[in-house]
Backbone as a chain_set.jsonl record, in Angstrom:
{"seq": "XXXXXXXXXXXXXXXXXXXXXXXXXXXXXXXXXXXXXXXXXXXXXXXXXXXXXXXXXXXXXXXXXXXXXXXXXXXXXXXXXXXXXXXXXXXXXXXXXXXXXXXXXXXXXXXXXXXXXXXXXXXXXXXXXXXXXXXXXXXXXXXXXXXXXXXXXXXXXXXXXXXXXXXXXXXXXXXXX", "coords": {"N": [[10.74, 64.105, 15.575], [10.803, 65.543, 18.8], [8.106, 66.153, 21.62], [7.26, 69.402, 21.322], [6.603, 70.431, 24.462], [7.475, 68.102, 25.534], [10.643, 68.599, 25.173], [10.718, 70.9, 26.358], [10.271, 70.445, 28.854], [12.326, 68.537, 29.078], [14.773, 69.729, 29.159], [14.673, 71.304, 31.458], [14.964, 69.396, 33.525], [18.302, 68.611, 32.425], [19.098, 70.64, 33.814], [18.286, 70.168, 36.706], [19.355, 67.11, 36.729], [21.67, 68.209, 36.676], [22.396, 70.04, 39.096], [21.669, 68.036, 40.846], [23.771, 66.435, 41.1], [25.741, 67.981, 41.448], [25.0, 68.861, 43.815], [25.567, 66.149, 45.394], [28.425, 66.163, 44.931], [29.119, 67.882, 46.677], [28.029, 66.728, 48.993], [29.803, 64.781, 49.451], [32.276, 66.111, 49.468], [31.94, 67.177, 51.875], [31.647, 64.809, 53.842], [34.504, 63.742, 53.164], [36.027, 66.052, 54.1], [35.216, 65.448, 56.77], [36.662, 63.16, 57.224], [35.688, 60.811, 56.408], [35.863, 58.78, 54.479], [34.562, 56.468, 53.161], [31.849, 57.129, 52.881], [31.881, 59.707, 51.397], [33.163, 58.344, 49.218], [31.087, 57.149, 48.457], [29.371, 59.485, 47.794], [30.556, 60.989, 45.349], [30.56, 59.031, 43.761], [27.912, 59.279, 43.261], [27.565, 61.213, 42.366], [28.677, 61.367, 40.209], [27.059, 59.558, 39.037], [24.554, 60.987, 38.373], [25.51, 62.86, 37.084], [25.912, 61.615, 34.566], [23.014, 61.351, 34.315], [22.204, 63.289, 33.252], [24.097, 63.862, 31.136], [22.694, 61.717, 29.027], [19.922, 62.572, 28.791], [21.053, 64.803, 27.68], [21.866, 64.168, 25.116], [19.57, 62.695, 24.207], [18.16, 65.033, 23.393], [19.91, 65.974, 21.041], [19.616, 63.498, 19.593], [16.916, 63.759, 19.055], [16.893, 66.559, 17.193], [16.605, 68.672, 18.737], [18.057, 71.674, 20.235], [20.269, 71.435, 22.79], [20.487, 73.235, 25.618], [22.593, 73.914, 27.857], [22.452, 74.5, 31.297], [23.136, 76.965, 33.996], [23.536, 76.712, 37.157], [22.452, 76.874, 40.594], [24.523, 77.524, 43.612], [25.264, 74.529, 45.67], [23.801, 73.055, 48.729], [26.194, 73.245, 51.689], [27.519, 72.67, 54.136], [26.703, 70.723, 57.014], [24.665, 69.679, 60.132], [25.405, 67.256, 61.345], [26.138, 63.77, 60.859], [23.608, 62.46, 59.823], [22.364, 64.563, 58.164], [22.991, 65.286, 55.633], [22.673, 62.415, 53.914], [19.768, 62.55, 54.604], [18.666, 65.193, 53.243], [19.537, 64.259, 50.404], [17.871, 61.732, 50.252], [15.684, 63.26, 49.938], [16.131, 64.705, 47.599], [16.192, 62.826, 45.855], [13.732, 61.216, 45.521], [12.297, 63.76, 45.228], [13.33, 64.559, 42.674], [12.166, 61.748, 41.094], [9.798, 62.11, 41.127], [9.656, 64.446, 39.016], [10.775, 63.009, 36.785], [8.444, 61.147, 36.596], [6.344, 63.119, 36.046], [7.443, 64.168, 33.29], [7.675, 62.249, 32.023], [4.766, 61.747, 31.872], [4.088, 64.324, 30.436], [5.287, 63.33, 27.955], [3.191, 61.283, 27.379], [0.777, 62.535, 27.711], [0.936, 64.541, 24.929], [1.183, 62.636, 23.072], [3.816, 61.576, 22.291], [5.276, 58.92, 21.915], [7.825, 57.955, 21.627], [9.604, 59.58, 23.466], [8.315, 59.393, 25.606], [8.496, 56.515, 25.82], [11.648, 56.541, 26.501], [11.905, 57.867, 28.735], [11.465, 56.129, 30.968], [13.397, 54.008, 31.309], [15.002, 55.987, 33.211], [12.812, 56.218, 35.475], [12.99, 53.502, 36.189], [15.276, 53.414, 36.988], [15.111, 55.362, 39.36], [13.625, 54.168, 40.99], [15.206, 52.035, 42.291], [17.182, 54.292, 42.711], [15.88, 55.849, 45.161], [15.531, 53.717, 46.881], [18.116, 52.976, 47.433], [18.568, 55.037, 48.348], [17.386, 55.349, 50.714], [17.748, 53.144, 52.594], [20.788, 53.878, 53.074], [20.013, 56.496, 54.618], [19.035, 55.07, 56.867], [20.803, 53.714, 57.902], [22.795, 55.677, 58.501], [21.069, 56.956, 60.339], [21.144, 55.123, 62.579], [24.022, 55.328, 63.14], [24.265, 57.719, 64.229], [25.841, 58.705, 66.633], [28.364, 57.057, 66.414], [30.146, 57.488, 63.642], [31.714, 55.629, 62.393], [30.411, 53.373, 62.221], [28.968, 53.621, 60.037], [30.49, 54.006, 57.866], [31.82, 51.039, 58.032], [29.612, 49.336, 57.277], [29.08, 50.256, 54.64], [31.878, 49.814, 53.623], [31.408, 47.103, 53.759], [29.178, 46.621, 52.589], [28.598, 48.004, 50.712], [27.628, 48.306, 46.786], [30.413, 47.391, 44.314], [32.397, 48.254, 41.654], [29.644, 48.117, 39.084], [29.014, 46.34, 36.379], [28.38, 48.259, 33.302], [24.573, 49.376, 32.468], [22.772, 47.653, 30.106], [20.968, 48.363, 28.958], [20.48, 51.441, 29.573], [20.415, 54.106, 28.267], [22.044, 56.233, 25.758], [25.086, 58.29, 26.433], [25.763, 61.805, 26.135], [29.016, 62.184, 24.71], [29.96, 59.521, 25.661], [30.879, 56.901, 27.562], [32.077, 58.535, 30.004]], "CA": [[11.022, 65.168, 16.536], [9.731, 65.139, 19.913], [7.166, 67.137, 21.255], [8.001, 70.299, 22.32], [6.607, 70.333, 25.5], [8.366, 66.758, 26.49], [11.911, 69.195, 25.195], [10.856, 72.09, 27.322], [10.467, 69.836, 30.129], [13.64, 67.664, 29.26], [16.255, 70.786, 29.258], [14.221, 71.675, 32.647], [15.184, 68.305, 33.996], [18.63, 68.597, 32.439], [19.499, 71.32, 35.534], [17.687, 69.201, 37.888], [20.322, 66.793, 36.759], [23.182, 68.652, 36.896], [21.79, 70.278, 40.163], [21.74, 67.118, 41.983], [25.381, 65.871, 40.535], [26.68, 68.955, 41.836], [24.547, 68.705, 45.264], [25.863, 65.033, 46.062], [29.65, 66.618, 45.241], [28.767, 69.298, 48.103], [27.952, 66.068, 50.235], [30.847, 63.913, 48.988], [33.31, 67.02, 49.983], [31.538, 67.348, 53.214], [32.227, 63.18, 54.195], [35.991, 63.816, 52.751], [36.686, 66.867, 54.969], [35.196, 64.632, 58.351], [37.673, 61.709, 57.162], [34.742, 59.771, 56.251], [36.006, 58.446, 53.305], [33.394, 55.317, 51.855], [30.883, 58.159, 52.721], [32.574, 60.36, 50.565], [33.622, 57.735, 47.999], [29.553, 56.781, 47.866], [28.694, 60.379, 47.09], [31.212, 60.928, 44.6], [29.799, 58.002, 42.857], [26.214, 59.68, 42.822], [27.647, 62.607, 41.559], [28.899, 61.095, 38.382], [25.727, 59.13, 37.973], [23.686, 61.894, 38.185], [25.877, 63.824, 35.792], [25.533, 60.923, 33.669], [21.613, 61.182, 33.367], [22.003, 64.597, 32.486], [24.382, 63.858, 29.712], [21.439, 60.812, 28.352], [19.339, 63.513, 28.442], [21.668, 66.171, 26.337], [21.993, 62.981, 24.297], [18.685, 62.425, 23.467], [17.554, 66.163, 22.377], [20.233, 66.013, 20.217], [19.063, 62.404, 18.715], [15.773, 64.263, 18.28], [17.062, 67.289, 16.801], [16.376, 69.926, 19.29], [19.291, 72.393, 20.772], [20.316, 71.161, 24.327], [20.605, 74.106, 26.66], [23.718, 73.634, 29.045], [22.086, 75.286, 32.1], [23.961, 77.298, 35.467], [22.494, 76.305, 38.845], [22.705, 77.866, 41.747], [25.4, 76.552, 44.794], [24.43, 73.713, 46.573], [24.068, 73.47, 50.451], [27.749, 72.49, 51.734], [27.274, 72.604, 55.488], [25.627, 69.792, 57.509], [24.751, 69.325, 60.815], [25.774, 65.812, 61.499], [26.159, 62.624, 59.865], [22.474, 62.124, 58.969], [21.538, 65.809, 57.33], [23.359, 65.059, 53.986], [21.679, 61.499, 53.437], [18.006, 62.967, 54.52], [18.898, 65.504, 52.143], [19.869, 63.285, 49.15], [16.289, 61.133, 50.252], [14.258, 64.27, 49.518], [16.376, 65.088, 46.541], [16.006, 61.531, 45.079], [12.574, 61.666, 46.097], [11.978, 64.787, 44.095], [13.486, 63.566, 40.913], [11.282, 60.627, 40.833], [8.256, 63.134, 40.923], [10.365, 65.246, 38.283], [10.824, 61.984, 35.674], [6.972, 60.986, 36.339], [6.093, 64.532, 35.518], [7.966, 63.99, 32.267], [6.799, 61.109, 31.501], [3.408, 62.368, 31.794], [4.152, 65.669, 29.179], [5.414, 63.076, 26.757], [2.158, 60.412, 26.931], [-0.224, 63.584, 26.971], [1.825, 64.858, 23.887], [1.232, 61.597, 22.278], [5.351, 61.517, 21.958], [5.693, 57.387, 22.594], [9.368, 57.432, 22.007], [10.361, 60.395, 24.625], [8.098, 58.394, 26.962], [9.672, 55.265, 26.269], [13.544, 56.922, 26.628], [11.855, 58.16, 30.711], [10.793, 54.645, 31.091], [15.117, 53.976, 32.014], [14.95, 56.383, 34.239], [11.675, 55.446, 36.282], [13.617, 52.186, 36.816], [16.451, 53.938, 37.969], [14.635, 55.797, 40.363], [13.233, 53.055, 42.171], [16.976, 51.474, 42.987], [18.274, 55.651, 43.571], [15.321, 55.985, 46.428], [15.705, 52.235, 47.999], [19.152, 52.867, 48.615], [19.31, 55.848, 49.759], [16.336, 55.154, 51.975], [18.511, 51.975, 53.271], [21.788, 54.766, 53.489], [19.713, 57.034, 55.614], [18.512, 54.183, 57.954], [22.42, 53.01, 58.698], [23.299, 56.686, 59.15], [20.174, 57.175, 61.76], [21.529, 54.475, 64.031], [25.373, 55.305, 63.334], [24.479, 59.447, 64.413], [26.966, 58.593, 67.523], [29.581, 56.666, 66.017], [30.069, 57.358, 62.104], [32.696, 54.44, 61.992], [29.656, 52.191, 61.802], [28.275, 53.667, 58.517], [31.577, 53.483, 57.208], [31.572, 49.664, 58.24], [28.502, 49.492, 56.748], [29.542, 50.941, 53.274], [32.953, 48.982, 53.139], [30.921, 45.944, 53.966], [27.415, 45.997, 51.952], [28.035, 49.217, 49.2], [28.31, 47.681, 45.878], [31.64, 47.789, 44.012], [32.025, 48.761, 40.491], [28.894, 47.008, 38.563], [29.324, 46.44, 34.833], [27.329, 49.276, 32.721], [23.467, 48.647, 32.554], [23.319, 47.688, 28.277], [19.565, 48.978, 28.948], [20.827, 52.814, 29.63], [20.668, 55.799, 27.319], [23.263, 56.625, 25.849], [25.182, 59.626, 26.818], [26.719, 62.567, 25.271], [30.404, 62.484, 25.133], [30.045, 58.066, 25.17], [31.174, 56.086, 28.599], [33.156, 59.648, 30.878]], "C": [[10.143, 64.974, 17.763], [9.007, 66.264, 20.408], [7.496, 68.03, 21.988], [7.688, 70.763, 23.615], [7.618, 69.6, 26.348], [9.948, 67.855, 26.054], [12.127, 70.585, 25.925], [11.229, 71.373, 28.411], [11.869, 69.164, 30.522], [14.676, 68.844, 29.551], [15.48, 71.506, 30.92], [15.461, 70.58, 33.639], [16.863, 68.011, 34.052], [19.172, 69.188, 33.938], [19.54, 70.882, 36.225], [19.093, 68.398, 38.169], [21.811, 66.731, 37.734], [23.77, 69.698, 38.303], [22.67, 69.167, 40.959], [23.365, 66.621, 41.971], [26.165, 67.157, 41.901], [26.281, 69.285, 43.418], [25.685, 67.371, 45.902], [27.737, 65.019, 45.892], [29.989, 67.112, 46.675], [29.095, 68.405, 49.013], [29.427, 65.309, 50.135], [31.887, 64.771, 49.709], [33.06, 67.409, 51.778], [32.183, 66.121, 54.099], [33.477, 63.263, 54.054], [36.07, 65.044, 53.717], [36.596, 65.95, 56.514], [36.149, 63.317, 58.086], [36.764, 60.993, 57.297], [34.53, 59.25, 54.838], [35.149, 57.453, 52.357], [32.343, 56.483, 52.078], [31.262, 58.896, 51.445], [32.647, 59.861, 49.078], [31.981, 57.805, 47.639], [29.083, 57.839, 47.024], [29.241, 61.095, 45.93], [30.909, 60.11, 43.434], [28.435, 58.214, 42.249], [26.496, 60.598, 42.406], [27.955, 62.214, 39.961], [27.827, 59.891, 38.071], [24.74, 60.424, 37.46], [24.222, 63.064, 36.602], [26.169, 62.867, 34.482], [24.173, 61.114, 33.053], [21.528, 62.566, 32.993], [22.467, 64.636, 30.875], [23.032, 62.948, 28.732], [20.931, 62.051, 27.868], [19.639, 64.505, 27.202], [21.801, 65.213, 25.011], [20.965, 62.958, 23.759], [18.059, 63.233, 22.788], [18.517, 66.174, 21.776], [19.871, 65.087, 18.877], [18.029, 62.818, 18.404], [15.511, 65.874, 17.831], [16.565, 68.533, 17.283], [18.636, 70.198, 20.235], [19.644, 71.815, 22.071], [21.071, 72.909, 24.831], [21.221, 73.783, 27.787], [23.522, 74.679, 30.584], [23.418, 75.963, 33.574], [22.626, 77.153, 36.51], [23.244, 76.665, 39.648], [23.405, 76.547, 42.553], [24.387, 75.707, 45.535], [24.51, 74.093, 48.336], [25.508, 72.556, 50.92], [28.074, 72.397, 53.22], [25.875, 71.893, 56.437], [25.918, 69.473, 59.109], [25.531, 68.029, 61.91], [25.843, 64.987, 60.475], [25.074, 62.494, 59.171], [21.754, 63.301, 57.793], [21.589, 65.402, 56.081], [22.761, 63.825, 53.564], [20.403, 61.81, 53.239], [18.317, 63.904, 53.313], [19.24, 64.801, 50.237], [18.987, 62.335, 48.59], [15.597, 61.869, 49.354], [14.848, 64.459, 48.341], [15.917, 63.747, 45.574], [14.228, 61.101, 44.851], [12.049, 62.702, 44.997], [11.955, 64.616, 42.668], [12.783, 62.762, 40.668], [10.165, 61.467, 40.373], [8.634, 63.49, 39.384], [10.05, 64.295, 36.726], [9.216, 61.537, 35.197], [6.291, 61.384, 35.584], [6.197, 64.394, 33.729], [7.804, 63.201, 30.952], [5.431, 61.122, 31.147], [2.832, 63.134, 30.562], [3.951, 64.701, 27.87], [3.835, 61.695, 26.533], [0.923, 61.742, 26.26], [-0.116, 64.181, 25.597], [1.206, 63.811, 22.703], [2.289, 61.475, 21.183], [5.765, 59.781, 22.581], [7.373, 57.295, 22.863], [10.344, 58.42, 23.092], [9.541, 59.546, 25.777], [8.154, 57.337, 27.493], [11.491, 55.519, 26.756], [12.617, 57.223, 28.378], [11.885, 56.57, 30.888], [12.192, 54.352, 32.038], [14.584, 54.605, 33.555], [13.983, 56.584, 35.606], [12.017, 54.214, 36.436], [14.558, 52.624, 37.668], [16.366, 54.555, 39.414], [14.372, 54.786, 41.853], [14.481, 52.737, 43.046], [17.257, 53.262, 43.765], [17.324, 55.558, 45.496], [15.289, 55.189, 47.404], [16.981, 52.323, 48.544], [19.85, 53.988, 49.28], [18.622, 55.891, 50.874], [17.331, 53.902, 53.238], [19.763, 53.03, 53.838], [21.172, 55.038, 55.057], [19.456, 56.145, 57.042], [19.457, 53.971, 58.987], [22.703, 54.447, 59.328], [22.219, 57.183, 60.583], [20.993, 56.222, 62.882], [22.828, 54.148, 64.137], [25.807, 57.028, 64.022], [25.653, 59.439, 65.181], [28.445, 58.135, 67.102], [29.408, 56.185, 64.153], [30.485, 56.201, 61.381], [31.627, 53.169, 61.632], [29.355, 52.163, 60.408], [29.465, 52.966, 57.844], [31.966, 51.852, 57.158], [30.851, 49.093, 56.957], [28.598, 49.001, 55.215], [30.581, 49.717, 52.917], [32.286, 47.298, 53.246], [29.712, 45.548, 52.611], [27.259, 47.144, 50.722], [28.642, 48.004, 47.906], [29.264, 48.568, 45.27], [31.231, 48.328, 42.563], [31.262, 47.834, 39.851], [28.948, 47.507, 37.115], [27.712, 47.719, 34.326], [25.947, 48.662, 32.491], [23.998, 48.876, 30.692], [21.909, 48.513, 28.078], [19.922, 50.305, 28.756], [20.722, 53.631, 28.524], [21.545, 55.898, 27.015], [23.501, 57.861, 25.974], [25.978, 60.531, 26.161], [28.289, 62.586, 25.902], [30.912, 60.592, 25.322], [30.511, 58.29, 27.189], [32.099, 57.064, 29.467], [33.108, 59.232, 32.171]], "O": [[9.05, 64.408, 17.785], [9.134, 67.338, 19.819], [7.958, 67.85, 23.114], [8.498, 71.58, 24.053], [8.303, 69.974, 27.299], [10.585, 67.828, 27.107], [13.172, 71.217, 26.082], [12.323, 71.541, 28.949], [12.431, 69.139, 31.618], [15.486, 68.556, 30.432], [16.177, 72.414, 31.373], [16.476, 70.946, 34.231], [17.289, 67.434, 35.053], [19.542, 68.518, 34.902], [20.603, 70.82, 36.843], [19.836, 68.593, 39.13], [22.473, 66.104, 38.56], [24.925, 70.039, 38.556], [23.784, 69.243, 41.477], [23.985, 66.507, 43.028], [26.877, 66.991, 42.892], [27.069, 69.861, 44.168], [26.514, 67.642, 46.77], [28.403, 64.172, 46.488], [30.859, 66.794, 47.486], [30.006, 68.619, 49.813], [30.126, 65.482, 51.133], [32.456, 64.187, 50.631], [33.877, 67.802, 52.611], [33.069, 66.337, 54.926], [33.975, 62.739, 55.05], [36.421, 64.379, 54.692], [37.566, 65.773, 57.251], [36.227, 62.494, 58.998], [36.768, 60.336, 58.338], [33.488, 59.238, 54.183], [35.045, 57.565, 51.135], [31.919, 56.781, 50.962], [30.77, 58.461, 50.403], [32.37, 60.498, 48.062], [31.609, 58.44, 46.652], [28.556, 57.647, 45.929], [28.454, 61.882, 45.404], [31.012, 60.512, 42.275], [27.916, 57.696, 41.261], [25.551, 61.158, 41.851], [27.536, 62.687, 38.904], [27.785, 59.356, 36.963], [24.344, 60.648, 36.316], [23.662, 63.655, 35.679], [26.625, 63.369, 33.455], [23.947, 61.099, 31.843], [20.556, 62.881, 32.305], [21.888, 65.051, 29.871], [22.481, 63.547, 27.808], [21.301, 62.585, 26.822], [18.961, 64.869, 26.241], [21.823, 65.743, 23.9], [21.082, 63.21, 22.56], [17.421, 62.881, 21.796], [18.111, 67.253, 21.345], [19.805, 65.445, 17.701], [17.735, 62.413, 17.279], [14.429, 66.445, 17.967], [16.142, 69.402, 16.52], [19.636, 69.544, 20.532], [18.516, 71.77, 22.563], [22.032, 73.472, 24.306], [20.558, 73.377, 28.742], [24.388, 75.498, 30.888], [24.401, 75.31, 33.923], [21.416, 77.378, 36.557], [24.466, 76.796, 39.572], [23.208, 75.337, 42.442], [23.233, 75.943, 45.892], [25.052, 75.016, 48.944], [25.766, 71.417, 50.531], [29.191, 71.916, 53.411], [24.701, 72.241, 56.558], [27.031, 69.101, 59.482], [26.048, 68.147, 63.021], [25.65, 65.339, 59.312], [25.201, 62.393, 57.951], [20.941, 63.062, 56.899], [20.593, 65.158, 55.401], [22.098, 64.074, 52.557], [19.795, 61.578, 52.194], [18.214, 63.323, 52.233], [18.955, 65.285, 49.142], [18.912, 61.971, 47.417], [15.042, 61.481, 48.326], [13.923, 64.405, 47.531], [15.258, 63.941, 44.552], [13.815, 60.672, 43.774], [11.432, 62.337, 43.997], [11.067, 64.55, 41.818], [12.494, 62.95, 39.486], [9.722, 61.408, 39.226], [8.004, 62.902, 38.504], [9.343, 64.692, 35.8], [8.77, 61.522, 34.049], [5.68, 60.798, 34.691], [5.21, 64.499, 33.002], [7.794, 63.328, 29.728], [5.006, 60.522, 30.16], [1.809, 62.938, 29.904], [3.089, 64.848, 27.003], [3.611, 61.318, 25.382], [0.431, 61.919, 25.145], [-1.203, 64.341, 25.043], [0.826, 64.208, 21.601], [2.164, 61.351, 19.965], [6.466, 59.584, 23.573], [7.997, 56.816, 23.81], [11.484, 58.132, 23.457], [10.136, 59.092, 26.755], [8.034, 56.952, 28.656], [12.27, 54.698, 27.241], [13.023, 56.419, 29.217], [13.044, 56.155, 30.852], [12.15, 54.435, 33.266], [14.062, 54.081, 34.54], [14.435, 57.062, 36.646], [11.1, 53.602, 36.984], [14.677, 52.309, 38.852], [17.154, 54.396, 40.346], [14.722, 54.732, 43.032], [14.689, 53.098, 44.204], [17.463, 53.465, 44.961], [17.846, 55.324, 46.586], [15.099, 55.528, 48.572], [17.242, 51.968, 49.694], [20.795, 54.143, 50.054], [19.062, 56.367, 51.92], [17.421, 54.008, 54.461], [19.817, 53.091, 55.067], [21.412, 54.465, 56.12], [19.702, 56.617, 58.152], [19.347, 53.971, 60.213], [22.846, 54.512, 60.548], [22.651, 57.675, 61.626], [21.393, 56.693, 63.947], [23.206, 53.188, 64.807], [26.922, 57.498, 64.249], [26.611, 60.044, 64.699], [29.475, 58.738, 67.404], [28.904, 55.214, 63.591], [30.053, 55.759, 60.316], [31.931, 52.203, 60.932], [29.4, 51.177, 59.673], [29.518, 51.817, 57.405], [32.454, 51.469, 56.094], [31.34, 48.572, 55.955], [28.342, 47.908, 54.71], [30.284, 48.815, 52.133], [32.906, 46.39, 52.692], [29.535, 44.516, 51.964], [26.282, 47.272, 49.984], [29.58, 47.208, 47.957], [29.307, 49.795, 45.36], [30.107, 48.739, 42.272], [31.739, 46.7, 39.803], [28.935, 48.675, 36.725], [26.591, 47.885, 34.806], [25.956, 47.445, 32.303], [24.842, 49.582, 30.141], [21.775, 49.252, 27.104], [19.713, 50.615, 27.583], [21.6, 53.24, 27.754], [22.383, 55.691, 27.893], [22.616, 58.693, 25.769], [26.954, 60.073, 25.566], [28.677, 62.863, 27.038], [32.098, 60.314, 25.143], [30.481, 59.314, 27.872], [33.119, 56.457, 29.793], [33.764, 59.817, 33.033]]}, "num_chains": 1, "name": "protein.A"}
């Protein structure tokens, strides 16, 4: 069983999750109303990762026999200035989470819970890649503020396509959705 701190913290984290999933929809629907469709498609894509590491998560307090707690979170923000708000936004959120997983990671060494702080371990890899590219995103969208058609360029040019499942990953509740 893991320790119940690291399962307070993890059903915290779940939200966070399912938070951000449901933030980078917000943005995704934002890019799809301006007819900025690889925008759109990108954040659409971060929405069902993100609601992937939530499932891991519901996944793994079940593998260690605690309840998972299916949380409600409050609306995201769905109105953005320009092209660049919703990326800077998605920085700081990605950004945050990293802290969030650290954090987590932290509960379960202090704990002296090795195998909840080997299951973060994933996701402190993951992090790294989420914050590099959306740091790289934000960069293209800073010097496309005038003409969006560049990002979109951009995107259709240099986003990667579908990449085979990591075999490293967590598995998630509900298997491969």
């Amino acid at each position: 069983m893991a320790a119940p701190a690291f399962i307070d913290r993890l059903q915290t984290q779940v939200a966070n999750e399912f938070a951000a999933a449901q933030q980078y929809i917000a943005v995704a629907v934002h890019y799809d109303a301006e007819t900025l469709p690889r925008l759109a498609a990108w954040f659409y894509a971060q929405a069902v990762e993100e609601r992937n590491h939530a499932m891991m998560m519901v996944q793994y307090l079940m593998d260690a026999g605690a309840a998972p707690a299916i949380p409600g979170i409050g609306a995201p923000r769905s109105t953005f200035a320009d092209i660049v708000e919703p990326v800077a936004l998605a920085l700081e959120q990605e950004r945050r989470v990293t802290d969030q997983i650290a954090e987590l990671a932290g509960v379960a060494r202090d704990a002296g819970d090795y195998q909840s702080e080997q299951f973060t371990q994933w996701f402190l890899k993951e992090q790294v890649e989420e914050v590099s590219s959306m740091s790289d995103l934000l960069r293209v969208v800073e010097r496309s503020r005038e003409n969006p058609m560049w990002a979109e360029e951009y995107l259709a040019r240099e986003a990667p396509g579908s990449e085979a499942a990591d075999p490293t990953a967590p598995p998630a509740a509900g298997g491969a959705l």
